[in-house]
Structures are given as C-alpha cells and as structure tokens.
C-alpha positions in Angstrom: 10.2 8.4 -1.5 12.2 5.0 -1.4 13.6 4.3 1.8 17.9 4.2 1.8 18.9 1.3 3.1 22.6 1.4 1.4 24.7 -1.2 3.4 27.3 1.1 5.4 30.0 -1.0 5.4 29.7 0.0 1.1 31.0 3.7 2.3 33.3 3.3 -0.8 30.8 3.6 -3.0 30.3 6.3 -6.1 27.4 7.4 -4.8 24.3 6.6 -2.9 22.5 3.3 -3.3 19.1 3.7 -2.6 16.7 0.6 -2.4 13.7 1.1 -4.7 12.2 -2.7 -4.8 13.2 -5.2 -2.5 12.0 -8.2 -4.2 14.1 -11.7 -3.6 14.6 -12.5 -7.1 16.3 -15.5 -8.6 18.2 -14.1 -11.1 16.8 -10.3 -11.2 18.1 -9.3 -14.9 18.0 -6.6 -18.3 16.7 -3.2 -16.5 15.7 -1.4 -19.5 14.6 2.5 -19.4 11.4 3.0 -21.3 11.3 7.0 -22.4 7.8 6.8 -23.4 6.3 6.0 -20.2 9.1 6.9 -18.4 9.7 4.1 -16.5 12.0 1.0 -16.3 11.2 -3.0 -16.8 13.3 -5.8 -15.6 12.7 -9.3 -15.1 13.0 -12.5 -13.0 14.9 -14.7 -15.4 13.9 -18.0 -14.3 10.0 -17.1 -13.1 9.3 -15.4 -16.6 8.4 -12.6 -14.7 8.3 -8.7 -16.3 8.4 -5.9 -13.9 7.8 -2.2 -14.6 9.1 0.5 -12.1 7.3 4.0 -12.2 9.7 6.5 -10.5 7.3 9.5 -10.3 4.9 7.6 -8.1 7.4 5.3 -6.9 4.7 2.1 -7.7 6.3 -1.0 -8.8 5.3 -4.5 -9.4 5.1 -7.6 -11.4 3.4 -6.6 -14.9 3.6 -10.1 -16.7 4.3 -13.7 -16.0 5.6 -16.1 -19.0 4.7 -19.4 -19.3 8.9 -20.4 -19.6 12.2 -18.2 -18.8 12.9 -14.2 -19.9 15.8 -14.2 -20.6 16.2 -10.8 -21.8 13.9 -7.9 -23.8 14.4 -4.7 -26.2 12.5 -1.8 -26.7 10.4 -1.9 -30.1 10.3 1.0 -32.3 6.1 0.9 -31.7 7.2 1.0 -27.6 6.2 -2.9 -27.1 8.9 -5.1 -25.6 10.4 -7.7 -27.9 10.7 -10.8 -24.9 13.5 -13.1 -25.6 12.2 -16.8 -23.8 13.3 -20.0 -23.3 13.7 -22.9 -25.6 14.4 -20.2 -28.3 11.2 -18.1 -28.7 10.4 -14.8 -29.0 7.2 -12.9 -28.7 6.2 -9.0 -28.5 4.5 -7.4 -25.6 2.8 -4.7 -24.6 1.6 -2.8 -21.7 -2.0 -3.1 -21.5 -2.3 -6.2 -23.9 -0.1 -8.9 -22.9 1.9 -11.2 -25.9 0.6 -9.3 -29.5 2.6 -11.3 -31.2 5.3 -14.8 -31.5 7.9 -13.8 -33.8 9.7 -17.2 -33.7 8.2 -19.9 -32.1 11.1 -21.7 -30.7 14.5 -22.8 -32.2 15.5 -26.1 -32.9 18.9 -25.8 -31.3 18.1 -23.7 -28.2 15.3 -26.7 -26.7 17.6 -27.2 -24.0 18.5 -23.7 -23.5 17.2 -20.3 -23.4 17.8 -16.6 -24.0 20.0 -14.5 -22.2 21.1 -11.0 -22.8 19.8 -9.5 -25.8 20.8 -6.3 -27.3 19.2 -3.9 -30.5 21.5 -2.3 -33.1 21.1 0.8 -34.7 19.3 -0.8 -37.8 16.8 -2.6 -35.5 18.0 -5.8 -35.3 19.0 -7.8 -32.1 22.0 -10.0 -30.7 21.2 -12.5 -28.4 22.7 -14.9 -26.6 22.1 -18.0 -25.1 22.8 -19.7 -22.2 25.0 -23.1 -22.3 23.6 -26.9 -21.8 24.9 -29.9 -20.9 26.6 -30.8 -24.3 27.8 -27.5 -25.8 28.7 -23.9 -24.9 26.9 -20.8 -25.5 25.9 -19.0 -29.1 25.5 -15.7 -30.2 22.8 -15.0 -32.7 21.7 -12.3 -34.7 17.6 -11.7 -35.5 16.9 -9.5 -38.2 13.6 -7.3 -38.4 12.4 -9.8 -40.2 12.4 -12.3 -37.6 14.8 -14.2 -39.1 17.5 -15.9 -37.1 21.3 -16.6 -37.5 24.3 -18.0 -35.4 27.1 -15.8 -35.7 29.2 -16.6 -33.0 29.3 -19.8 -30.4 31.7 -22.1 -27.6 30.6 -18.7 -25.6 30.8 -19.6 -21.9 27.2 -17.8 -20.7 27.4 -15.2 -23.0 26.3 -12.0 -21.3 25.7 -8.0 -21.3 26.0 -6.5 -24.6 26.6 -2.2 -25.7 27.9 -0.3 -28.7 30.9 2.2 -28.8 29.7 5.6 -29.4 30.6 5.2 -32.8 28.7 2.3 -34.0 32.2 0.4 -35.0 32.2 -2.1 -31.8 30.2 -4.9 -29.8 31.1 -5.2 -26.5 29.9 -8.5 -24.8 30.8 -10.0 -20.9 31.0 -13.6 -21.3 30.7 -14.5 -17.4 32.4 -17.8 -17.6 35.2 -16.8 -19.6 35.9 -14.3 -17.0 36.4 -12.1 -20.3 34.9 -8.8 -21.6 34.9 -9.0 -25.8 35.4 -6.7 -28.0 33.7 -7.1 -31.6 34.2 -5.3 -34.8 31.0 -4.4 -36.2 29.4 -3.5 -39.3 26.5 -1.4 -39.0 25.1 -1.7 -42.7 25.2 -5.9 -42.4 25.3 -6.4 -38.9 28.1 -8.5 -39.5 30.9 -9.5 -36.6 34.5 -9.7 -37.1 37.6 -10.1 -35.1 36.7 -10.5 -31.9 39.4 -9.8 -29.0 39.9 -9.8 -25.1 38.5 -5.7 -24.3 39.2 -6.5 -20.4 40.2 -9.8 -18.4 39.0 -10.5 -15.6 40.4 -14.0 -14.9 42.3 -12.7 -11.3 39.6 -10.9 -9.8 36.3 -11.5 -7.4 33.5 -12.4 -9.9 32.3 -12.8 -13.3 31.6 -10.0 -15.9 27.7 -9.9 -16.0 25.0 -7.5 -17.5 26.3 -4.4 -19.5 26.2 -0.7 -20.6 27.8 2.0 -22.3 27.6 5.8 -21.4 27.8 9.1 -22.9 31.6 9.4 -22.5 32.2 6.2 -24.4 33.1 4.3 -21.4 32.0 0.8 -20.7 30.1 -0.3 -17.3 30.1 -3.4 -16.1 28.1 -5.7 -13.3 30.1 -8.0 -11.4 28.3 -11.6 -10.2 29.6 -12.3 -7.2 31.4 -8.9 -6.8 29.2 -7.0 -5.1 30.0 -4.0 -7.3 29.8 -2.5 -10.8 33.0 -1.5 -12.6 33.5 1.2 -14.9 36.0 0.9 -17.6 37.5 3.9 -20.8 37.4 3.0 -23.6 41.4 1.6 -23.4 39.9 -1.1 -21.0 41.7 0.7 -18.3 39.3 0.7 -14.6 38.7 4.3 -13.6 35.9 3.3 -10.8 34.2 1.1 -9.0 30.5 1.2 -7.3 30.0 -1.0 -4.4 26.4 -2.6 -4.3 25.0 -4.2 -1.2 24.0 -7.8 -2.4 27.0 -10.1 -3.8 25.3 -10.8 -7.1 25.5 -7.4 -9.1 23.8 -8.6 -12.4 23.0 -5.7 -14.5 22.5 -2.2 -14.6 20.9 0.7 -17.0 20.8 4.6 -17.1 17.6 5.5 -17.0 15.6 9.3 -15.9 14.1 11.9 -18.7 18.3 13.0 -18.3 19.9 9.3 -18.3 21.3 9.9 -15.6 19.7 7.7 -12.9 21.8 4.2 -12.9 19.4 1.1 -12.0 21.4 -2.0 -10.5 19.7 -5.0 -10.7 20.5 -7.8 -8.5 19.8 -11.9 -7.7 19.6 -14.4 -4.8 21.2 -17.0 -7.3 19.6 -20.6 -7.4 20.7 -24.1 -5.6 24.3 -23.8 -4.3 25.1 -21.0 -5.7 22.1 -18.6 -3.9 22.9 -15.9 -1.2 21.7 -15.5 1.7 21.6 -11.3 1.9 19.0 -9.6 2.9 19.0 -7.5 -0.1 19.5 -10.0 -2.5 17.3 -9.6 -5.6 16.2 -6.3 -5.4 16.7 -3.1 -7.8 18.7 -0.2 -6.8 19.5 3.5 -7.6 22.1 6.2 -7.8 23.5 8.9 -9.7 27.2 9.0 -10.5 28.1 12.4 -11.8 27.8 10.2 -16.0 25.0 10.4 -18.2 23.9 7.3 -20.2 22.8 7.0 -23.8 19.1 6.1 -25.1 19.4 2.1 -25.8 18.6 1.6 -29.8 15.1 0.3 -30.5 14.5 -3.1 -32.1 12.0 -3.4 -35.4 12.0 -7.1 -35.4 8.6 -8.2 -36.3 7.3 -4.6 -37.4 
C-alpha cells in the first residue's frame, strides 16, 4: 500500500491525497486511465519519458523513453498509445513492443515546437495543441484517423487540457497563458470548431489553468500551475470546489479505477526559474472525491 504523505497544512482538501510515485519530474503531464490493463500512463514532458502505474500491485516505473518531448498521448481503439512528440510527430506504441508505427513524421510548422495536450473525440480523431515559440503563439490542430493534419485554431497562449460536455456539443480547452478556460462549439459529425468563448477566467487568481477533465455530472475539473490545487467547475462555470495538492505545480489530473472513481493528480518541479523546490514536486497522487469520471474516447488515428 502507498505510503500517505498528504501535506497537513492541505487539511482543506476534498479528500485524502495519497503519494503513489514520488518521482521529481520536470513537467509530470496527461495521466491517462488504461481499462484494458487497468492501469494509468503519464509522462515526463521534456525527458520523453512514458510511465505506467499498476494499482493492484502498486509497481510503477518508466516504461519508454523518446528520443525528443511527449507532449501528450490517447488511447487507441487497438489499446496502443498514440504519442504526440516534439517537432510535430506522432507515432503509436505499445506495451510490450515499443513505437509500431510513425503516423506523421514531423510538421513543417511545429520544428520549433512540440505537442502538448492532446485529446480523442468520439469519432476517433484527436485535438492537439502545441506549445508557443519564439515568433508566434500556440495552434490547435485536428488529426483525423487518417493521419491527416489540420490547423483549426491558433495565437493560443500554451494551449492546454482539453474534455467534452456530456453531450458531445462542446470543447473545453485551458489555455494557461491566457489565464482563460474556452468553451468551443463542436460538431461531432465534422469535427468542426465554432464560436469559441471565455467558459471561466481566471485572470485574478493564483495560477494558470492547466491539464483537464470532465466527470460524470457534466462538471469540468481543472489543474491549477502554480496553484497548488485542482478546481472543480458546473457546467455554468460557477466553482463548487477546490482540492488542495501538496506540490505548487498541479498539472493535470484523470479518473481512473474499474469505477472511475480514483482521481490521479499529476504534478512538476518546473524547469530554469520557474522550478520548485518542494519535496513533492513531480510526483503522482491519488484520492477519491465522492464524483465518478467518464471513460476518455479512444483515438483510431492510423488504424
């Protein structure tokens, strides 16, 4: 069993963190709950490096090491990982057999850049952002299943978590820099973005709006960078909770457990001037909060 080591000045918490991996990550990023091994990968952004937590024997460790970035992954519809790198690739993986597959070997555009948070739709494809360079702001594409890749949205400042409403009608996206949770109409049959719109501002608070989720009830969880918490939000935008994490640098979070309803909180050290110095910084966390998630769509991109 993994030791509790829950910081007790975070006595305000929603429930219980307990310490499942203390690693010193970079930028510790994209838990993802895999159902068919029953067990949850997240990364090291800036190493490239895949990790794969098993919580019935409570093992965990480094499964895979990229030759560039990770930004973020989905879950294939075959139960590979689709691994979206820097400079604009994106390859498939799987346990057991490494990179099966490059997709798209780079893109033009992104050489500078890399991946960050990627999300799959309910047709299979994925949105994916990436991060902003010296000369230009963020993008937002769209890759279909057919590996093909299209800009539908940019001048996003670090373009971040990504989740669907219940009813398949909106895109939510953090964009950290912005300060600013988005709000997207979207079509399910075309994939097509319209109309995109301020969902929750967070311009006067502690923080930046970082890696995202979306649970049964429709409402939309959020990690704050910097915050040292994760913020829960109805579907109005309207707060209704807060869960205090040890380590400043909240980064994402996923519901996870055969019943969704274990939450994983990932968390970083941060790099140069920006990195912490908590002892706790980097590693992965878990609780339950009385809120079941939803299984994450499966991507088909290359299939």
């Amino acid at each position: 069993m993994a030791e509790d080591r829950t910081d007790p000045t975070d006595s305000t918490a929603i429930g219980g963190l307990e310490l499942l991996a203390d690693y010193d990550l970079t930028v510790g990023e994209g838990p993802l709950w895999h159902p068919d091994e029953d067990a949850l990968y997240w990364v090291d952004i800036p190493a490239g490096d895949l990790y794969r937590y098993d919580p019935a024997t409570d093992e965990h460790g480094r499964v895979f090491r990229a030759d560039r970035a990770v930004g973020g992954f989905t879950l294939q519809e075959d139960g590979s990982l689709l691994l979206c790198m820097g400079g604009g690739r994106i390859a498939r993986w799987a346990r057991g057999e490494g990179v099966v597959d490059v997709v798209v070997e780079g893109l033009a555009d992104e050489a500078g850049s890399r991946f960050n948070d990627v999300v799959a739709d309910p047709r299979g494809r994925v949105f994916a952002g990436t991060m902003p360079t010296d000369d230009r702001l963020g993008r937002l594409y769209r890759i279909g299943v057919d590996g093909t890749v299209e800009r539908v949205d940019d001048g996003l400042d670090i373009p971040n978590g990504m989740g669907f409403s219940l009813d398949r009608s909106t895109l939510y996206m953090a964009v950290s820099d912005d300060r600013v949770i988005y709000a997207y109409d979207y079509d399910q049959a075309t994939g097509a973005l319209s109309n995109r719109r301020t969902f929750v501002d967070t311009t006067d608070e502690t923080g930046v709006p970082d890696g995202l989720t979306v649970d049964a009830a429709g409402h939309v969880w959020n990690a704050r960078w910097d915050a040292a918490c994760v913020v829960r939000y109805a579907p109005d935008g309207t707060e209704v909770s807060r869960l205090q994490v040890p380590p400043p640098k909240a980064s994402s979070l996923a519901f996870g457990g055969p019943d969704r309803a274990d939450v994983y909180v990932t968390t970083a050290v941060g790099e140069g001037d920006d990195a912490d110095d908590h002892p706790r910084a980097g590693a992965l966390y878990r609780t339950r909060v009385g809120v079941r998630g939803v299984p994450e769509y499966r991507s088909r991109v290359g299939l």
